[in-house]
C-alpha positions in Angstrom: 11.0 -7.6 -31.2 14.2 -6.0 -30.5 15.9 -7.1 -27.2 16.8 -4.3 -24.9 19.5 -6.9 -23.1 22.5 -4.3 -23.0 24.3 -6.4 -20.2 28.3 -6.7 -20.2 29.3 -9.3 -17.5 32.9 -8.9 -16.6 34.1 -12.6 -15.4 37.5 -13.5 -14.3 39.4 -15.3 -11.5 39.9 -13.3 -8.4 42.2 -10.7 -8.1 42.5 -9.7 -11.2 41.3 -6.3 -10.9 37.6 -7.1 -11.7 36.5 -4.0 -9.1 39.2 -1.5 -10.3 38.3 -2.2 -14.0 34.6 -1.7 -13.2 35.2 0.8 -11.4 36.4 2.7 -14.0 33.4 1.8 -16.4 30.8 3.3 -14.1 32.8 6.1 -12.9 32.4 6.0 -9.4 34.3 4.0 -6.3 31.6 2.0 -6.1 33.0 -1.3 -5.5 35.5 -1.5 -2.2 38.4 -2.6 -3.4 40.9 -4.7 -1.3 43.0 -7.3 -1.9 42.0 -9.9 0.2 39.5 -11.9 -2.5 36.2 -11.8 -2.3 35.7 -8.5 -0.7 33.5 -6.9 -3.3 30.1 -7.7 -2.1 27.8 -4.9 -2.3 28.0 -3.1 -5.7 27.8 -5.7 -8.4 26.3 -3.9 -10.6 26.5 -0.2 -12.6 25.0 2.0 -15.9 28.1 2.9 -18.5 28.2 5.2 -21.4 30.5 5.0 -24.1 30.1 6.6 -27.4 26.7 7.5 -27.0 25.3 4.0 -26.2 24.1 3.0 -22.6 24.9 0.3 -20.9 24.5 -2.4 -17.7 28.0 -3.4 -16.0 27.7 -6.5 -14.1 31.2 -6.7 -11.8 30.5 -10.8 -11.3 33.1 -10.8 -8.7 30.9 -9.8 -5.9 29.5 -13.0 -6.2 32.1 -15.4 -4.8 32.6 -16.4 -1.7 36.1 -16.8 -0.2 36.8 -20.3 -0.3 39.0 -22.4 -2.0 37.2 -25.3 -3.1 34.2 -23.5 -4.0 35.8 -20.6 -5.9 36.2 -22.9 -8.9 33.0 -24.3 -9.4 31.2 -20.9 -8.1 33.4 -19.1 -11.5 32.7 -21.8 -13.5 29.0 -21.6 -12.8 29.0 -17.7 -13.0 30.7 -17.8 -16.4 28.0 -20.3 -17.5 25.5 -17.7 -16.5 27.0 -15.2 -17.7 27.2 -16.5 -20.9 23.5 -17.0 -20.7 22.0 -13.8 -19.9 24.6 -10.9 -20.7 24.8 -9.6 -24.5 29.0 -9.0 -24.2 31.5 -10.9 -21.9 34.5 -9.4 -20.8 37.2 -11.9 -19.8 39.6 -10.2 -17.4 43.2 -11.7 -17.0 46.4 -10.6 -15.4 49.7 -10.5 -16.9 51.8 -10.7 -14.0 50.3 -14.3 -12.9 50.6 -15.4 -16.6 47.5 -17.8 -18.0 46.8 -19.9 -14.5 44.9 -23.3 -15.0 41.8 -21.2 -14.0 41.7 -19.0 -16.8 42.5 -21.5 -19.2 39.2 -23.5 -18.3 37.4 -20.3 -18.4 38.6 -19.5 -21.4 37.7 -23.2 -22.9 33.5 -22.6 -21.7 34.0 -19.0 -23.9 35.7 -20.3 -26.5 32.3 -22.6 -27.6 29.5 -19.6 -27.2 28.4 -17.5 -30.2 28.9 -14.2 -27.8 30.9 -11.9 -28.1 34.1 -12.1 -26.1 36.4 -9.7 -25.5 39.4 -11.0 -23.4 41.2 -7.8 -21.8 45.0 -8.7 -20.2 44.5 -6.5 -17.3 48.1 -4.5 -15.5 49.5 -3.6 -18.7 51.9 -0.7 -17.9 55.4 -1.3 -18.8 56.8 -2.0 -21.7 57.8 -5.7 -20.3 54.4 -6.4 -19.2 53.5 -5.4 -23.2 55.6 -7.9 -24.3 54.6 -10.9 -21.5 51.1 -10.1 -22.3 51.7 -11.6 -25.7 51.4 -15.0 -24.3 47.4 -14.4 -24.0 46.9 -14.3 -27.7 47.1 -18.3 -26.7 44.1 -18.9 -25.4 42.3 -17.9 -28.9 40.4 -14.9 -28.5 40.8 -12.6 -31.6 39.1 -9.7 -29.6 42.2 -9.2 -27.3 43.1 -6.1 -25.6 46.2 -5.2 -23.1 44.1 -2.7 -20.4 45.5 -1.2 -17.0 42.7 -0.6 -15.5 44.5 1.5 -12.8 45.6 4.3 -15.4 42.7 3.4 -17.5 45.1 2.6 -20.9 43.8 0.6 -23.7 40.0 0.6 -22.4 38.7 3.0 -24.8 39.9 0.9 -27.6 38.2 -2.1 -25.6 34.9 0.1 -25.3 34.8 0.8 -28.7 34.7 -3.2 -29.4 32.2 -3.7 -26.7 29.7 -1.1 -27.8 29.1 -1.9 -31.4 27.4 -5.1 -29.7 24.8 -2.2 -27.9 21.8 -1.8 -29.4 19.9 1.8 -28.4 16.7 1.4 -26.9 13.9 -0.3 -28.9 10.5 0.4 -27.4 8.6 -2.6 -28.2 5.8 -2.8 -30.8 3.4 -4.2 -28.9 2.6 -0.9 -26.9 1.2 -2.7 -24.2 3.2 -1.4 -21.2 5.2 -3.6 -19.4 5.5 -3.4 -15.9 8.6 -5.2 -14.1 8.2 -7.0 -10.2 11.6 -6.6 -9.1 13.0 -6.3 -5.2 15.2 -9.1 -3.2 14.7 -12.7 -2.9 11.2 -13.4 -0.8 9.8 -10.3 -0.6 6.8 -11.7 -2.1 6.8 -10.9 -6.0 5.8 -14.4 -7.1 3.2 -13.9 -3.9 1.9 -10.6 -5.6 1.9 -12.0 -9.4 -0.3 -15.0 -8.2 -2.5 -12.0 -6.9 -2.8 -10.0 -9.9 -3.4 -13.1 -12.6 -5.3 -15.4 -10.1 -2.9 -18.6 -11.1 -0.7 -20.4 -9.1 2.0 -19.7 -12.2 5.0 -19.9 -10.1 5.1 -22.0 -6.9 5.3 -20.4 -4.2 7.3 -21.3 -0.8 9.6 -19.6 1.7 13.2 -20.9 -0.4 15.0 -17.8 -1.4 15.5 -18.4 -5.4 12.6 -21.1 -5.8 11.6 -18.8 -8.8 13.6 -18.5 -11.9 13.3 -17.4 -15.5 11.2 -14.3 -15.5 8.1 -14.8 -17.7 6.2 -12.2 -19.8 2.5 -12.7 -18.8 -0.3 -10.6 -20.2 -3.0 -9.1 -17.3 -6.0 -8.3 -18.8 -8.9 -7.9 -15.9 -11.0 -4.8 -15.3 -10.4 -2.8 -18.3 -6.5 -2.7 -17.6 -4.5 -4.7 -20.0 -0.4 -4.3 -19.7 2.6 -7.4 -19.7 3.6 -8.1 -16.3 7.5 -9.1 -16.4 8.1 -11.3 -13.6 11.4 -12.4 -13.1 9.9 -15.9 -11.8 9.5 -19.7 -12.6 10.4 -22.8 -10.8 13.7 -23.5 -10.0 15.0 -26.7 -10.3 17.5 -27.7 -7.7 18.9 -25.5 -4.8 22.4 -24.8 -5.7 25.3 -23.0 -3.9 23.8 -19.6 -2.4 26.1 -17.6 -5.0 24.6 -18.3 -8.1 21.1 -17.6 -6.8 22.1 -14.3 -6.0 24.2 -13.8 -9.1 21.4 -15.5 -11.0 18.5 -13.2 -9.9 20.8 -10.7 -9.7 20.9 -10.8 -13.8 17.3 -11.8 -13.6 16.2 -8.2 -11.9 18.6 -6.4 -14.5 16.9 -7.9 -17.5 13.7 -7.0 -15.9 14.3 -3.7 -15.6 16.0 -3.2 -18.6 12.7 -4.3 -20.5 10.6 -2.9 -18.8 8.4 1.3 -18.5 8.1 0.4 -14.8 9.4 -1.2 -12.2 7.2 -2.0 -9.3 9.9 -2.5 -6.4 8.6 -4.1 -4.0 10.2 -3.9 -0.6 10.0 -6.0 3.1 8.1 -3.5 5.4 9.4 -5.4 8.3 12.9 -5.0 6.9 12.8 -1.1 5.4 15.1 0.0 2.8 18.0 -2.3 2.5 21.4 -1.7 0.5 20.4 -4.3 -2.3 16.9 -2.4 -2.3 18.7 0.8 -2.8 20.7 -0.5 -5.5 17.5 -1.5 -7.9 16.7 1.6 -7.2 19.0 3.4 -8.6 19.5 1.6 -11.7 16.3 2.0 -12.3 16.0 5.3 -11.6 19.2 5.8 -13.7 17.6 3.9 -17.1 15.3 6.3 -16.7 12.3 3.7 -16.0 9.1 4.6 -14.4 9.5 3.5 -10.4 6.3 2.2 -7.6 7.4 1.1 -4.1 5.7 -1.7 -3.1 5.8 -1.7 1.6 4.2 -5.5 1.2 3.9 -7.7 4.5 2.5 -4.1 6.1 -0.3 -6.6 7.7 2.7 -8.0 9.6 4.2 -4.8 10.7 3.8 -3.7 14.7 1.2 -0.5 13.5 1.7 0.9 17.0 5.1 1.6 16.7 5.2 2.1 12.7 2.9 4.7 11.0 2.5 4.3 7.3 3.8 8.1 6.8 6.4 7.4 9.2 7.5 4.4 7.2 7.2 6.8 3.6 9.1 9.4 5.0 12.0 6.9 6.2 12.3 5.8 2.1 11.8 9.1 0.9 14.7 10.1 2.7 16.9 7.2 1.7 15.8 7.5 -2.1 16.2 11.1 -2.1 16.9 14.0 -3.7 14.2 11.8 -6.5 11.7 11.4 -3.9 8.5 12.0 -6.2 8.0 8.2 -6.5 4.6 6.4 -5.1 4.4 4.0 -2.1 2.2 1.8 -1.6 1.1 -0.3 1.8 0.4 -3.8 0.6 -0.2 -7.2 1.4 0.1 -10.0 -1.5 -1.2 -12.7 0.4 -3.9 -11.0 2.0 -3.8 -9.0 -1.4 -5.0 -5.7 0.5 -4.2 -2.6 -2.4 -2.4 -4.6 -4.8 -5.2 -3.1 -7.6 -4.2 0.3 -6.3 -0.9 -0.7 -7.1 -1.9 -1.7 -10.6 -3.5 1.7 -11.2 -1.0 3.6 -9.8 2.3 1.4 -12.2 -0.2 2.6 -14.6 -0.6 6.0 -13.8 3.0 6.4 -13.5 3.1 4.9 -17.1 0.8 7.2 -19.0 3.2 10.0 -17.1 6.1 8.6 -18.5 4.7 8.8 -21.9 3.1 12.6 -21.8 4.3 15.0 -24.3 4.1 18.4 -23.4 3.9 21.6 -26.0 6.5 23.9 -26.4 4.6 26.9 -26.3 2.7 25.6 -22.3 6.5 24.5 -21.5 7.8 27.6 -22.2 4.7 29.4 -21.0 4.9 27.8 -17.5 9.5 27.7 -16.8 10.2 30.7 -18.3 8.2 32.4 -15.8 9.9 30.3 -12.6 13.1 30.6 -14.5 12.6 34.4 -14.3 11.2 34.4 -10.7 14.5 32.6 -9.6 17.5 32.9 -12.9 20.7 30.8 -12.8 23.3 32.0 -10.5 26.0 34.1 -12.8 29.0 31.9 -12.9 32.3 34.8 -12.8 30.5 37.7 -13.7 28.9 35.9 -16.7 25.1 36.1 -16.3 23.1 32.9 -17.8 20.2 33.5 -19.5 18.2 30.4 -20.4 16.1 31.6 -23.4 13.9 28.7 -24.7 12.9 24.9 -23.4 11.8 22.1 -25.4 11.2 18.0 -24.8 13.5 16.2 -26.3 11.8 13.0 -28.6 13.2 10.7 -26.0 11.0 7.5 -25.0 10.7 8.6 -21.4 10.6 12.5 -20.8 14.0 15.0 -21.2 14.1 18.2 -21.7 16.5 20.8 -23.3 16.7 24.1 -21.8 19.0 26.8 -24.2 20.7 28.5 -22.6 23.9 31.1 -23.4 26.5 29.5 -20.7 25.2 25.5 -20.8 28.4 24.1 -18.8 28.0 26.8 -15.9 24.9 25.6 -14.5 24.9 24.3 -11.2 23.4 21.0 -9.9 20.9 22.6 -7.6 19.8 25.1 -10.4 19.4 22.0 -12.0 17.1 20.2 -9.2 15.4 23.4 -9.2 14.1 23.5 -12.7 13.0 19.6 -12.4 10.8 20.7 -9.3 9.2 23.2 -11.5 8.7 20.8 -14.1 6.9 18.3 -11.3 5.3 20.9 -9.8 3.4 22.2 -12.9 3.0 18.3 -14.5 2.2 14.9 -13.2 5.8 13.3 -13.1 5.3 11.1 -10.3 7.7 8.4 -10.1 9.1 9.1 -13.1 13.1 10.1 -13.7 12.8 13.0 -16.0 16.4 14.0 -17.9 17.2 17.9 -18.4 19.6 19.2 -20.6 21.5 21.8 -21.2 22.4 23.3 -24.7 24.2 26.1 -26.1 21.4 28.0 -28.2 
């Protein structure tokens, strides 16, 4: 089975540009970036391109708390991690320190994995920083590359190295779908995979991070049969807060990345929360098929908090992709969690439809017509023809005379047709534009 683990940690000591550098890999300011260490806490985690493949950045410096004594062991136990679940590691280092005692032990836990590491000597822009960052070479990595992530030199040739380890996406060959529990620590995903297989397969208590290692387990009741990925198990020992987040962190990632939907399942006493939104959207941006879970709703105050109060509070926060499914659960009581399982599955069957040409054509061309593009400088735009692409989840190419002068709302536009006239629900659909 081909793995779809397209993960690139980015490890390093503090302050060495980790945020800038990714940053520039996901093409947004996502990450704040300060110099007082430790400040990156809320995006650890973006989609790349590069040369046509797709990747997960994980920025692991969001994960370290500001410390002395415990920044050591907390990279130390990152790095070990890292080295665990990601596919490529990049080691980021800083020429102006020189190589510190820190990067030297990192370097000595790389050195012994079968990974491939690409050490990248960060704040090369002079010529005498070109020459200082020679001294790197030392610590043995034949993948070396002098980067300024600031100006954003040398990290193409870096990408290219990095993306020949990214596979595309292999559907699997089992066809059963999977379906991925993902959400924040103690929201009750162990609680609701208990619920659906009827087995105590993961203990269950209030610890945030009791459950590791997710586990594939097949749910086969009532004429339904799909793989429930469930990034759960026992953990063994509580260790320091960090690595439980960073761990389930790469835990959720992995989920999602091998998995047609993603049930996230939220707090209902807590709403939408910034680590919520996050899964979200990299779900939503790997194009996966997406259920909210509202679980604990037997705990909420129903006086105060109407269900279609509550679903119009996420739709707001997820939008503008607001055609996703939520559901009102409780796992423990387990009140809807079969509607749940129909609907992951309805979403699923959506995400696989293929539509004709001549319907598709039958159907936009008409709304295309009833509202055309907006002329961009006296150039009108006449889209002429619309197909879906052979994608695993569903694109679309709409031809078109003037592809790069289409606007984002004409763009949003033409996906609300598309829902409108077919059962997309929570499913990202891609549109394209192409010169005919």
């Amino acid at each position: 089975m081909a793995s779809n683990n397209n993960i690139v940690a980015i490890v390093g000591r503090p302050n060495v540009g980790k945020s800038t550098f990714y940053n520039r890999l996901i093409g947004e300011r996502q990450a704040i970036i300060d110099d007082t260490s430790g400040v990156t806490r809320d995006r650890q985690y973006g989609v790349s391109f590069w040369n046509g493949k797709t990747f997960t950045v994980v920025d692991t410096g969001g994960f370290v708390r500001d410390s002395e004594d415990v920044f050591e062991s907390a990279i130390r136990s990152q790095v070990k991690i890292a080295i665990d679940e990601a596919k490529v590691i990049i080691f980021l280092v800083d020429v102006t320190t020189g190589v510190t005692d820190l990067d030297e032990q990192v370097a000595a836990m790389l050195r012994k994995t079968d990974k491939p590491v690409f050490l990248a000597v960060n704040k090369v822009d002079n010529n005498t920083r070109m020459l200082e960052a020679n001294e790197f070479w030392g610590l043995g990595f034949e993948q070396t590359f002098f980067i300024s992530s600031l100006s954003g030199s040398g990290s193409g040739e870096l990408l290219d190295g990095v993306v020949e380890h990214i596979e595309d996406y292999a559907p699997p060959e089992d066809h059963l779908p999977r379906i991925a529990i993902v959400g924040q620590p103690n929201v009750g995903k162990s609680s609701l995979t208990n619920a659906l297989l009827g087995e105590e397969r993961n203990i269950v208590t209030d610890i945030a991070g009791t459950t590791r290692d997710s586990i594939h387990s097949v749910y086969s009741k009532f004429e339904k049969e799909f793989l429930v990925i469930d990034t759960a198990g026992i953990r063994k020992k509580a260790k320091v807060e960090e690595d439980l987040e960073f761990y389930s962190v790469m835990r959720a990632i992995k989920a999602i990345e091998e998995a047609d939907v993603c049930i996230l399942m939220i707090d209902a006493r807590q709403g939408v929360e910034a680590q919520d939104m996050n899964i979200f959207r990299l779900a939503q941006k790997r194009n996966k098929g997406i259920v909210i879970l509202a679980n604990k709703w037997d705990l909420v105050e129903k006086e105060t908090n109407t269900a279609r109060d509550f679903e119009a509070e996420i739709k707001h926060k997820i939008a503008p992709f607001t055609d996703v499914p939520v559901i009102f659960i409780s796992a423990l009581e387990k009140t809807r969690i079969f509607k749940a399982v129909e609907v992951a599955l309805e979403v699923y069957e959506a995400r696989q439809q293929k539509i004709k040409t001549s319907v598709l054509n039958e159907l936009m061309l008409e709304a295309i017509e009833r509202y055309p593009p907006p002329a961009h400088r006296g150039h009108f735009i006449k889209i002429k023809y619309v197909t879906q692409l052979p994608t695993y989840f569903p694109a679309f190419a709409f031809f078109c005379n003037h592809p790069n002068h289409i606007k984002e709302n004409y763009k949003h536009y033409l996906e609300n047709q598309l829902r409108k006239h077919f059962n997309f629900t929570g499913v990202p659909i891609g549109i394209f534009f192409r010169k005919k």
